[in-house]
N, C-alpha and C positions, 0 to 999 in steps of 0.2 A: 570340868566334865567328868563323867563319869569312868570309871578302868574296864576295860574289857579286856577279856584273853582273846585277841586277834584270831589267834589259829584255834582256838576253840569256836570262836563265832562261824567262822568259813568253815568246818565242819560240820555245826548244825546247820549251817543254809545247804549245802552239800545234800545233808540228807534229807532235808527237808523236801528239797527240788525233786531226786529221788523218790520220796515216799508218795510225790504228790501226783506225779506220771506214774507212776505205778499202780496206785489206788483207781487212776483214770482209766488206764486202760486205753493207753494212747499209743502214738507211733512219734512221739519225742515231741519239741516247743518249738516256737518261735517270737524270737525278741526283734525290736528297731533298735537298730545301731546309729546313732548317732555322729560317732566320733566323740561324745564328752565320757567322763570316766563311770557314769552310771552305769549307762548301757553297758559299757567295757568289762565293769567289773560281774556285772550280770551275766556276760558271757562266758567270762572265766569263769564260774563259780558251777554256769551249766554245763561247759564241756568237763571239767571235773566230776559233776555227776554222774554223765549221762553217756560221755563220749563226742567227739564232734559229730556224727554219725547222723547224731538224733537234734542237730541245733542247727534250724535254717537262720542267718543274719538278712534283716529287711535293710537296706540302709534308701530310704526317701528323703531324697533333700526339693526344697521348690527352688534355693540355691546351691549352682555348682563351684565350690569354696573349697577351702581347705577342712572343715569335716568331713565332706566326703571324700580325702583321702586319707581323711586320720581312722573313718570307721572304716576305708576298703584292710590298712593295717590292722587295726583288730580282729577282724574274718581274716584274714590272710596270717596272719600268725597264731591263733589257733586253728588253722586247715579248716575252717567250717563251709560250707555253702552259704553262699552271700547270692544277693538280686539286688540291683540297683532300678530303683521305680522311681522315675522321676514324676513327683507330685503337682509340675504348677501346669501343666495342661488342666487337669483334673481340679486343681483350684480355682485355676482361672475359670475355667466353664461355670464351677456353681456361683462365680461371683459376676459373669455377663449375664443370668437370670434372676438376680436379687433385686433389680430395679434402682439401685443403689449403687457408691461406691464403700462399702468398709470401713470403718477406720482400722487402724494398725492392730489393735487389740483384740478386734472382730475376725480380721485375716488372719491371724495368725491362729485363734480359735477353730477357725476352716479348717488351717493343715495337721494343729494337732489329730482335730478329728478324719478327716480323713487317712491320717495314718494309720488311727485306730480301725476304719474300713478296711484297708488294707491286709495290717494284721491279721484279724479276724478272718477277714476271705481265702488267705492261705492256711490258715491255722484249720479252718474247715474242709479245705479241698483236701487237706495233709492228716487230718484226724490228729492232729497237735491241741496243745495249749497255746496261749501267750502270757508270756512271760513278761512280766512290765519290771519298770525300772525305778519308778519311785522310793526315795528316799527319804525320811521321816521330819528333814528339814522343809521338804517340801510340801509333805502331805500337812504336817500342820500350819504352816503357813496358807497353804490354799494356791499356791505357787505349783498349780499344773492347770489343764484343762478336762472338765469336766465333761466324761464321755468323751475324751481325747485321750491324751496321754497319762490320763488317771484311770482309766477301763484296762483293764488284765485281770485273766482267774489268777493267777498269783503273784504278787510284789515282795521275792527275797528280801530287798533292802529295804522295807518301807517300817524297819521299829531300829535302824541305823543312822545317825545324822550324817549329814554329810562331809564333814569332819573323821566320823571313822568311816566312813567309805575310802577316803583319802588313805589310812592307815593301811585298809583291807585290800587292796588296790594294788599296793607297795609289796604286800608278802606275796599276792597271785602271779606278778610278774607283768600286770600291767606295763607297756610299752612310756616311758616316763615323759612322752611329749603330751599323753595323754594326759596323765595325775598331773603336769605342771599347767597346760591348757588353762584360759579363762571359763569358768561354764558359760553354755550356752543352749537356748532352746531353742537355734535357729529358726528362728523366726524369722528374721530379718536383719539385715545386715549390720554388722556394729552390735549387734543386740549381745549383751551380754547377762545373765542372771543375776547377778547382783547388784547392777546398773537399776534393774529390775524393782529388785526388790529392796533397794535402799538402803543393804547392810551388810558388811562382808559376812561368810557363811560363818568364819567364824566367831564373831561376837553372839550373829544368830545362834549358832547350836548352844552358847555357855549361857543364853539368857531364856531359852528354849527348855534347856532342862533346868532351870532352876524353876523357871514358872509352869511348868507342865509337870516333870517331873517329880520333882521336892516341893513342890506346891509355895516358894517362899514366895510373901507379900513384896511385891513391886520394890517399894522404896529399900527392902532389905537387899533386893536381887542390883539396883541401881549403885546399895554404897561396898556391897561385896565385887560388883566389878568396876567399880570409879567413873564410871557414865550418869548418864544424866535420869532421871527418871523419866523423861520424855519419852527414849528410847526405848525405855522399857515399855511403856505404855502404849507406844508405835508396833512392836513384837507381838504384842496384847490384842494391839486393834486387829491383825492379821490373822490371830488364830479365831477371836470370835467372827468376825466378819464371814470367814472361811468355813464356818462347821456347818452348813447344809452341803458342802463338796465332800464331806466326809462321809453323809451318810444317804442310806436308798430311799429314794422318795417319799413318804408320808403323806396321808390325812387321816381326816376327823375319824373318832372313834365311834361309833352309835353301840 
């Protein structure tokens, strides 16, 4: 993987966040806290900015679990204002009008996006941003929901793998049940992100930046880390599969 200066990275996110409320012309953000260490580290990184002041925490769970007291710890240990919206009334109702039952993949596509309503609808009441949490493991793998938890006017961590979020995590003072935490998109229960997505995060990020990155041919990326070229090509199938989640809608040119 690549070296970064830690404390120079959380810096530039620092003023980034800074430069980007201030350009707006706003009255400070609002992030969904989760409980996993994205959102986490996204908070730290804003009240550093901005001050707790200016950083409302959403934490929506459809389940009542142990995230939702790992994000009420996050809010509560940077002092920020937090709101707990509980999302499966609001789930449930758009899924007894569907005519249908869901499957799993489909439901859970429901609450990312409704979060993202959520968000938004405070973020406007409040003359805020939102603030999203995606992180660059994600974003090129295609490992969010589209017009869910992939909508935010800005994503700090979205050019950080998730691997140095880990890092970055560790120097903010993240609470350490968080950094050691399985990830998750609670979704549903048991669900875990790498469960998910078929590869621990770390092999993902070392074959991530060699095929994105450093642009190295598969079979080179396969005998520099002693895996199989499958795997590599699995990594492959995810980012192309995934790149209309990347970008804003298109058509034809006349």
């Amino acid at each position: 993987m690549r070296r970064l200066d830690y404390r120079k990275v959380i810096s530039v996110i620092e003023d980034f966040i800074r430069e980007k409320v201030s350009d707006a012309g706003i009255d400070g953000i609002v992030i969904g806290i989760s409980g996993g260490i994205d959102s986490a580290t996204t908070a730290y990184l804003a009240v550093n900015s901005l001050g707790k002041e200016k950083v409302l925490g959403l934490i929506m769970p459809y389940y009542h679990n142990q995230d939702v007291e790992d994000a009420k710890l996050v809010c509560e240990s940077l002092g920020i204002e937090h709101r707990v919206v509980g999302i499966k009334p609001i789930v449930d109702s758009f899924v007894t009008r569907l005519g249908f039952q869901p499957d799993k993949r489909s439901l859970g596509n429901i609450m990312a996006r409704t979060r993202m309503v959520l968000l938004y609808t405070h973020a406007n009441q409040l003359n805020r941003l939102v603030l999203g949490t995606s992180n660059r493991s994600e974003f090129l793998t295609g490992y969010f929901t589209k017009w869910g938890d992939g909508a935010s006017d800005y994503a700090p961590l979205i050019n950080l793998y998730k691997t140095e979020v880990w890092e970055i995590a560790k120097l903010l003072g993240v609470p350490g049940r968080i950094i050691e935490k399985k990830p998750t998109a609670g979704l549903w229960e048991g669900q875990t992100d790498e469960d998910e997505l078929g590869i621990s995060y770390r092999l993902l990020d070392e074959i991530l930046w060699r095929l994105v990155d450093l642009k190295v041919p598969r079979d080179k990326v396969a005998e520099e880390l002693g895996i199989s070229v499958d795997k590599v090509e699995y990594v492959e199938g995810l980012v192309k599969q995934s790149e209309h989640k990347r970008r804003l809608p298109s058509g034809p040119v006349f």
